[in-house]
N, C-alpha and C positions, 0 to 999 in steps of 0.2 A: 326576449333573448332566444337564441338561438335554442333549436332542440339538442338535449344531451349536454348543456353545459353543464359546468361540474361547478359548485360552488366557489372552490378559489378561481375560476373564469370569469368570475362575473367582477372581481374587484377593478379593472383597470379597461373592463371595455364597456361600450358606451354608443348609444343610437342616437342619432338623427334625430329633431325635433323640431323643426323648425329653423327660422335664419338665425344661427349663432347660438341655437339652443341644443341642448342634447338629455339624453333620459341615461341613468345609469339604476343597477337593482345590487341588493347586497344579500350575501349570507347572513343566516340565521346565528347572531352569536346568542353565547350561552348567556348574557347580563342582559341579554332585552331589548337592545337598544341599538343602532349602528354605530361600531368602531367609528371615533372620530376620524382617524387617519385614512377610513374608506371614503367619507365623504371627501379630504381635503386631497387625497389621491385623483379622486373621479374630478374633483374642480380645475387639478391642476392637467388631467387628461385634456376636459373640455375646453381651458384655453390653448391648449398644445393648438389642438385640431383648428384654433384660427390665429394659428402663426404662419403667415405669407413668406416669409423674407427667409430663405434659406441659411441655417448655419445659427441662427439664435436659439440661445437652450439658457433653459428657464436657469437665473441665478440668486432669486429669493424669492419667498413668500410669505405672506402673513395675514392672518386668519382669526375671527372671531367665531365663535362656537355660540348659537341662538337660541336653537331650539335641541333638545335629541332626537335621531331619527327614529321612524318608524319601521325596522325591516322590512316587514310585509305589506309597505308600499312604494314603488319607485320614489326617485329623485329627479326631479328637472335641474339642470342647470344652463342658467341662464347668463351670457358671456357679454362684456362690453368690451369694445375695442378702442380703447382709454387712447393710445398712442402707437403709430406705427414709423418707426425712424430707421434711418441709414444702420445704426447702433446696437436702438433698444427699440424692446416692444413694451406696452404694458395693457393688461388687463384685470379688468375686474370680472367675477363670477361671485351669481348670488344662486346658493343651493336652496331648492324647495320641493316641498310634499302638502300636502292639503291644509296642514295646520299653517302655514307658512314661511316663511326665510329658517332654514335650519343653520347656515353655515353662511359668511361674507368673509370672502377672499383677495385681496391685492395680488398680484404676480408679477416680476416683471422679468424679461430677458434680454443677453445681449451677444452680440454676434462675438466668438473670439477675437481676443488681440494678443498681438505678442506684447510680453511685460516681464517680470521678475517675477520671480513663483516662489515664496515666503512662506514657514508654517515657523510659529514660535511656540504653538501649541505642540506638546508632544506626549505617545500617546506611553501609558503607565508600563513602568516596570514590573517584571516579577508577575506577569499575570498568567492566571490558568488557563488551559485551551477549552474551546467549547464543548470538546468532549469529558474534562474534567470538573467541567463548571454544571451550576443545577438545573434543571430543565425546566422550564415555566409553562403551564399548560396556559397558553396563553388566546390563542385564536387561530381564524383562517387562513391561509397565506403567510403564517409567521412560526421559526422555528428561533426562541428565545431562550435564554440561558443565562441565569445569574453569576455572575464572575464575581461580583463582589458588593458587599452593603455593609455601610458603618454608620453609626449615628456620630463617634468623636474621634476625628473631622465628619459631620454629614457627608455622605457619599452613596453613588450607586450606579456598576458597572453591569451591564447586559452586553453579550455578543447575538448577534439575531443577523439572520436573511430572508429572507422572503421565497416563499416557497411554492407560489402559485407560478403558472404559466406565464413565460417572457418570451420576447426573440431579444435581436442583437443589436435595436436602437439607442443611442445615448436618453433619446424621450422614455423609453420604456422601463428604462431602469431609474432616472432620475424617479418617475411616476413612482416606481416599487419604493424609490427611500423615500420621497413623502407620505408613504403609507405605511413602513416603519417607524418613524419618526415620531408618530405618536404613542409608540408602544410603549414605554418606561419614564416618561416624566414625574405623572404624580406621585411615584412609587418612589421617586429620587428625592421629592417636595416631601413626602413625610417621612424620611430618615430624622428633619429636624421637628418634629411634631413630639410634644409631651407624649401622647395616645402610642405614640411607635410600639412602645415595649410591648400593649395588649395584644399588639398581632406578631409583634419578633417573636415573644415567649413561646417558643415550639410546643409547653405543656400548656400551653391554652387551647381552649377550644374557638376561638374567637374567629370567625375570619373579616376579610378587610372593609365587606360591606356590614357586618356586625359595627363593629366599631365607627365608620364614616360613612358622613354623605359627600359624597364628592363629586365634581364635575370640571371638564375642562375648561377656561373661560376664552381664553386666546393661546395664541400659537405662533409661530414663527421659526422657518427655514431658510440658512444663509448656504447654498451649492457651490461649494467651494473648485467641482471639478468632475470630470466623468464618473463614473466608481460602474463595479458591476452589483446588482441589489442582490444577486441569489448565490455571491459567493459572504462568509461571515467577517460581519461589520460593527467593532465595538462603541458601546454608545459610552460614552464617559460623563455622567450627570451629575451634580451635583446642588443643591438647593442653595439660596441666597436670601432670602426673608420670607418670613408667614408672618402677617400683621392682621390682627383679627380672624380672620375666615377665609381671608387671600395668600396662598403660596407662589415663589416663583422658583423656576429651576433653569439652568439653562447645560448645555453639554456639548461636547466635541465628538463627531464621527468619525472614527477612523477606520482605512481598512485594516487585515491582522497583518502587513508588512510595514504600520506606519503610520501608510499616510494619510494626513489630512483630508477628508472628503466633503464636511460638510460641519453646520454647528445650530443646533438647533436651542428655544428657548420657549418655555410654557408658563402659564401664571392660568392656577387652578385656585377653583373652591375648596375647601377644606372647612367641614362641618363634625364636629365628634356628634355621636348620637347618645342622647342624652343620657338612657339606661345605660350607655357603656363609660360617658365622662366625669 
């Protein structure tokens, strides 16, 4: 990387590495380990960079979670050029580091067309603004904010943008809400968790790695349309089954005049740890 970068620089740009391959590097988060959303950001940068056909922008993705990453060693990502159509494009990207495959990615995009523009999703009443909402010390590039958590109905509302370095591309921002995206799922998945109350209860001392193991297992992004990533974008999540050790959550992005942006969906692990269940 470049000299003087600044750590939120490093989330969304990316070298050269060969044909169709590229190296991305991450900030140091505070759990150890790389933000999921960093790697599926950097995956979805690396197939940007081999999209020929002018005017296609990426309209879903979907993502398995392998290994955890290492921070403190690059990422290769490695690109196939699955289909390249009048239409659509698709690609596959496999992320790796020494141990092996961290991250396997599907993407595909498609040129615009004119159609009907439908949102039957609609985004909650009555909600607070981000300045009145709680502030989540959450990571790099990301400023998050709790709007709302309920366990009856399960629920869990984050407004968040992204706060690292952008220009004015519809790829660059798409890239910033793939790497938002990952910020509040599993937190949305265990509203409906018996364990929830150990870490709600404000007089506990408990925190969230106290009580669970938990890891991402898959992922998936539907881009419903352009959005800007660094103005705030409420994620509207909510969980749908935990069976055994498997949660799934899925939610609606909107931006705060409305509209529909994007909807995303996660199926994590969810482990109590045994001194705390």
């Amino acid at each position: 990387m470049a000299p003087g970068m600044t750590e939120a620089s490093k989330i969304l740009s990316l070298e050269p590495h060969g044909a169709d391959a590229f190296v991305g590097e991450s900030p140091l988060y505070e759990w150890g380990r790389i933000y999921g959303g960093l790697v599926i950001a950097q995956s979805v940068c690396a197939a940007m960079k081999t999209i020929d056909t002018e005017g296609h922008n990426i309209h879903s993705l979907h993502a398995y979670f392998i290994l955890g990453g290492d921070p403190n060693e690059p990422v290769r990502y490695e690109v196939d050029r699955l289909r390249n159509g009048r239409s659509f494009s698709t690609r596959r990207v496999v992320a790796r580091q020494s141990g092996g495959a961290i991250l396997n990615l599907s993407c595909s995009f498609q040129r615009d067309e004119e159609g009907p523009d439908i949102s039957t999703a609609a985004i909650p009443k009555g909600l607070k603004s981000p300045e009145e909402s709680k502030k989540i010390d959450w990571g790099i590039g990301v400023d998050a904010r709790l709007e709302h958590e309920s366990t009856d109905p399960a629920s869990h509302r984050v407004w968040t943008k992204y706060t690292g370095p952008l220009g004015d591309t519809t790829e660059e921002h798409l890239a910033a809400l793939a790497y938002l995206s990952d910020t509040n799922p599993m937190d949305a998945i265990v509203t409906a968790h018996p364990a929830h109350s150990l870490v709600a209860d404000e007089s506990s001392e408990l925190t969230w790695d106290d009580v669970y193991m938990a890891a991402s297992l898959d992922h998936a992004v539907w881009f419903h349309r352009a959005v800007r990533a660094d103005q705030w974008l409420l994620f509207d999540l909510a969980p749908h089954q935990i069976k055994g050790t498997r949660g799934l959550a899925t939610g609606d992005v909107f931006t705060a005049d409305g509209e529909l942006v994007a909807t995303v969906a996660q199926q994590g692990l969810i482990r109590v740890r045994p001194e705390t269940g």
